[in-house]
N, C-alpha and C positions, 0 to 999 in steps of 0.2 A: 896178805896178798889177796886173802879173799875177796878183801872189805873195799881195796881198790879197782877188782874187777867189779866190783856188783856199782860203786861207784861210778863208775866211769862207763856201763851199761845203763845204767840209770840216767846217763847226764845225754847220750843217745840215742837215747828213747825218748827224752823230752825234748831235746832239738829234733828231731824228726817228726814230730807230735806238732809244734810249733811251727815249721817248715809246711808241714800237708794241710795248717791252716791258715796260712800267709796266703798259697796259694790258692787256693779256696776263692778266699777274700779276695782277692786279684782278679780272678776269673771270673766272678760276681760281677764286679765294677765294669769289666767288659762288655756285657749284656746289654742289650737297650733295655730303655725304661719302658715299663708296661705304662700305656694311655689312663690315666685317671675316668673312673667312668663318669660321664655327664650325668647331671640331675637335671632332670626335667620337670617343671611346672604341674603339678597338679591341673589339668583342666575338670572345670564344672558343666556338665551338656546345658547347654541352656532350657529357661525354664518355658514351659507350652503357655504362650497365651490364652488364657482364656476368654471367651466371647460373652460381651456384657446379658445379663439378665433383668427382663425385665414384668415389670408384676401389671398385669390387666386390671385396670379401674375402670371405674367411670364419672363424667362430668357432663356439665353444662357445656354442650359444644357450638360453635358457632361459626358459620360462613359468613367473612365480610370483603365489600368490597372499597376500598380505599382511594379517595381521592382529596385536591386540596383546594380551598379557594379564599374566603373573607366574605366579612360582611356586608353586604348590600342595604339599599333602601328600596322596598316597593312601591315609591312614590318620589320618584328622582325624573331629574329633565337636564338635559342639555341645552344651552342655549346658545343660538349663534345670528349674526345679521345674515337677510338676505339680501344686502347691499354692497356691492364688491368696489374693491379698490379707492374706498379712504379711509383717512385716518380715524385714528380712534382718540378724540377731542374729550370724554370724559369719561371717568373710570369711578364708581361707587360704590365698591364693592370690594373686600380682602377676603381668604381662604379664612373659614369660620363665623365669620357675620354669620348673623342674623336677620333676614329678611322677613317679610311680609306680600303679601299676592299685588300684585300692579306697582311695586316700587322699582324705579330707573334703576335698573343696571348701567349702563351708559351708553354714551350717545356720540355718532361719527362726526368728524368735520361735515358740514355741507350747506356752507356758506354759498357756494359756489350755485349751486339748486337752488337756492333760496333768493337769488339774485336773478336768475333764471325764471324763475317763479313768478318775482313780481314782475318783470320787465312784460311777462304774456299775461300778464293778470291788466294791466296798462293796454295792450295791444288788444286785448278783450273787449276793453271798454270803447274802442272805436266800434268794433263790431256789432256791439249790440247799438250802438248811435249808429250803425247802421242797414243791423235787421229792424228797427223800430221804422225807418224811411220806407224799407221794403215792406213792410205791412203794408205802410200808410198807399203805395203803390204795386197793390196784389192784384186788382184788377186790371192795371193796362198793364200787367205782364203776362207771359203764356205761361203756361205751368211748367213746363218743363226750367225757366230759367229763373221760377219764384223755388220748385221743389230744391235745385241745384246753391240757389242761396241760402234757403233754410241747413240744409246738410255741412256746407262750408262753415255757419255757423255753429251748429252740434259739437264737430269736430273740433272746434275750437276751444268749445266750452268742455270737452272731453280730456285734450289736451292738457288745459288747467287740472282737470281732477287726476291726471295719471303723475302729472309734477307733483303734487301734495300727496299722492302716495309714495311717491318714493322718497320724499322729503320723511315721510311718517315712518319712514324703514330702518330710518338714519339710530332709532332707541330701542331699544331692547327692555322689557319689563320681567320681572317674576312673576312666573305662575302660578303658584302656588307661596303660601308660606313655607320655608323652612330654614335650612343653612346650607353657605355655599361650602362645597367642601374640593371643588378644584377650582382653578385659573387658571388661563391658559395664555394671557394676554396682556401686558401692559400701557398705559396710555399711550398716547403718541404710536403706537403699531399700526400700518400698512395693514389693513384687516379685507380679508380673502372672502368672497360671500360663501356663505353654508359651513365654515371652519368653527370646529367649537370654540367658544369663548368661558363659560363659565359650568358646571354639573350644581344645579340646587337640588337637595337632597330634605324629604321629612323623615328625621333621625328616630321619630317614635315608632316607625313600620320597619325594622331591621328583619332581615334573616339572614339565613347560611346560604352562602352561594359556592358552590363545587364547579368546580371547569372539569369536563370528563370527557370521554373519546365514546365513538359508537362503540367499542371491541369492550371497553370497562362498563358499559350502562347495559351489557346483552342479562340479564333476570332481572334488571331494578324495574318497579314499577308503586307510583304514588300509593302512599301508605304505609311504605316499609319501616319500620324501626331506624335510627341515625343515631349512634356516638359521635357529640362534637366536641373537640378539643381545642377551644380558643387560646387565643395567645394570654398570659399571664390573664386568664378568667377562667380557667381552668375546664372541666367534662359538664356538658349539659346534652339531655337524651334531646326528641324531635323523632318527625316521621318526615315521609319525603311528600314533598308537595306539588314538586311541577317538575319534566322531565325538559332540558331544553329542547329546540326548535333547531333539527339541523338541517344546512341548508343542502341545497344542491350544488353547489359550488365547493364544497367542504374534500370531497372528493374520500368521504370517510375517513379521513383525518382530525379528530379533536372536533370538537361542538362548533369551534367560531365563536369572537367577536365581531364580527361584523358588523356594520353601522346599519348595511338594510336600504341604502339610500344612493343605491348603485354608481358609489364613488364620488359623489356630489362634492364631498366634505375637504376632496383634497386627498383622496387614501387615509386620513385619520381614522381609525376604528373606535367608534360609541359602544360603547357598554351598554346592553340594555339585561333588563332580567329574564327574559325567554333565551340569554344565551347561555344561561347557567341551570345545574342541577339545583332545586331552593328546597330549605331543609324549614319547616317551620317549627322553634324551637319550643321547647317544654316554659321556658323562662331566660331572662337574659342578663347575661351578668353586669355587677355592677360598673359602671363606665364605659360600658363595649360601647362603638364608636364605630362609624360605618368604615370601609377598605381594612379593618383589621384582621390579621390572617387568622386560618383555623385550617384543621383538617377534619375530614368524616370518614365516618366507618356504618356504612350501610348494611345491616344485618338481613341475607340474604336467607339464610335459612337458619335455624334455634332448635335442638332439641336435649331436651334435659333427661338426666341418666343416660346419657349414649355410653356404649362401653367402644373403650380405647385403645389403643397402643402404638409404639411412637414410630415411624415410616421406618425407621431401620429394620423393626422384625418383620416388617410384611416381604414377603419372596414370591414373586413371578417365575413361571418355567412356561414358556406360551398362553396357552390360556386359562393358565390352572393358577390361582392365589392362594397361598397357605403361611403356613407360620408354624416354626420348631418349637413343641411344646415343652417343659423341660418340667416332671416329677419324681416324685420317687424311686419311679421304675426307670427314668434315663430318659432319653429324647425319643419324640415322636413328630410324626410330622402330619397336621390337620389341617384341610382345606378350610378357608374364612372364605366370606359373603363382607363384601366392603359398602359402607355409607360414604357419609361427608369425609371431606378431606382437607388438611390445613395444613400449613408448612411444619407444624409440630405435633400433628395428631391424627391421627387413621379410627374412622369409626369402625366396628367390626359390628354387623346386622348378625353373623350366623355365624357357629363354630367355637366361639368363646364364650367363657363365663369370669366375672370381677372374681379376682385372687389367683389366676392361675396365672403361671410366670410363661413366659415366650423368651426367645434367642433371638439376641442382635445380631448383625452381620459386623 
């Protein structure tokens, strides 16, 4: 009897045991769920730039001024008729002949003069059959109507000499020997008086010719030092030798070509050498050839060992110039004394010494 109470106490105690954690568990599942906690991203603070360092040298510094131009002849000529409106009846000449001094370039129609010509060369000849009568009849004339036939004949004989001039205007010769190197003209052309026709050039008298502005030539003066860089003939040194000629009419605008011949030509612009910067070179390369481009570099000012540093460390604050020194001890900041200046280099006169470092901006 015992054995069934303790039995069946026992099986009551574990349903009850059993029961108070069903419930439990029940009442668990009722609850909301707690929010999972979010993980966030490790962030890294970003890293401080740091501002470039740079170390004071020195070099061979140098101020230039840059312009561009080709090669010219210092013994070149244009050549054009001063006989307007005919043709052009013969042509002797192509771009790069070779000439000689008094050889026919060519010569206009002017047939038409030349018919002209003789027909008062003919009418002439009455004239003097009959200033020879007027001699032979000088005394039973009064003066005045012997002076007045002398002049009628002059005139006449003047006549004839101004038709053979102009007949003589109709050819054009070379001035000089050398090569033609433009042409502007072909046979058979309507030719305009004073328009250029041909440029003969002596190819042994070459230099450098620069086209420059009055604002670019302000320190150039004959004798400066010239870096030329010819086209495929590579750097050759030179000093400057002649400053062009600027005009009044230019209005400080670029040097001019100008022809100089107040528009005579037609507005065509002649090239002459007084409108150019001219570089007389050291030596000339092999085959250079005149109108061949180059460029120069006119060295304004030169001095060797300048100490340096490059436009970024220099710092302005009104009128005070300095530069952040940067040594062992940490930055400082020391007033500089500035030289020459070039789009890559700052001379410094005062304040620095080569090897010490400065701060870029």
């Amino acid at each position: 009897m015992f054995t069934k109470w303790l039995t069946e106490n026992s099986f009551k105690r574990t349903a009850a045991v059993m029961l108070s954690a069903s419930l439990l568990m029940s009442g668990c599942s009722l609850l909301p769920k707690e929010a999972e906690e979010e993980v966030l991203p490790s962030i890294t603070p970003p890293a401080i730039s740091k501002k470039p360092e740079y170390e004071v040298t020195t070099t061979t510094l140098e101020t230039k001024i840059q312009g561009v131009g080709k090669l010219i002849s210092m013994k070149e000529e244009t050549l054009y008729f001063t006989l307007d409106g005919k043709r052009l009846k013969e042509l002797n000449i192509k771009v790069g002949d070779k000439v000689t001094a008094g050889q026919v370039i060519g010569t206009l129609d002017v047939d038409d003069l030349k018919k002209a010509l003789r027909k008062a060369q003919l009418s002439f000849q009455r004239d003097e059959a009959t200033m020879k009568d007027t001699l032979k009849k000088k005394d039973t004339m009064s003066e005045v109507d012997f002076q007045m036939a002398v002049i009628a004949f002059e005139e006449a004989r003047q006549a004839l000499v101004d038709q053979q001039d102009e007949i003589n205007k109709a050819s054009i010769t070379a001035p000089f020997s050398g090569t033609v190197v433009q042409l502007n003209v072909m046979k058979g052309d309507l030719i305009k008086a004073y328009d250029p026709i041909a440029i003969i050039a002596d190819s042994s008298s070459l230099v450098a010719a620069a086209t420059m502005t009055q604002d670019e030539l302000k320190g150039v003066s004959v004798g400066m030092p010239v870096q030329v860089d010819i086209n495929n003939g590579g750097s050759v040194t030179g000093k400057v030798k002649q400053l062009p000629v600027i005009k009044d009419d230019q209005n400080g605008n670029g040097n001019g070509n100008g022809n100089g011949n107040g528009g005579a030509n037609g507005g065509q612009n002649i090239e002459r050498p007084e409108d150019f910067l001219l570089v007389e070179l050291s030596k000339l390369p092999q085959g250079a050839v005149r109108g061949t481009p180059l460029s120069v570099n006119i060295i304004t000012q030169r001095k060797e060992n300048a100490i340096v540093i490059p436009p970024s460390a220099l710092r302005t604050i009104g009128s005070r110039t300095y530069v952040q020194v940067v040594d062992a001890e940490g930055k400082r900041e020391v007033d500089v004394e500035v030289g020459q200046q070039t789009a890559t280099q700052i001379e410094i006169v005062k304040g620095l010494q080569p090897g010490q470092k400065v701060v870029g901006r």
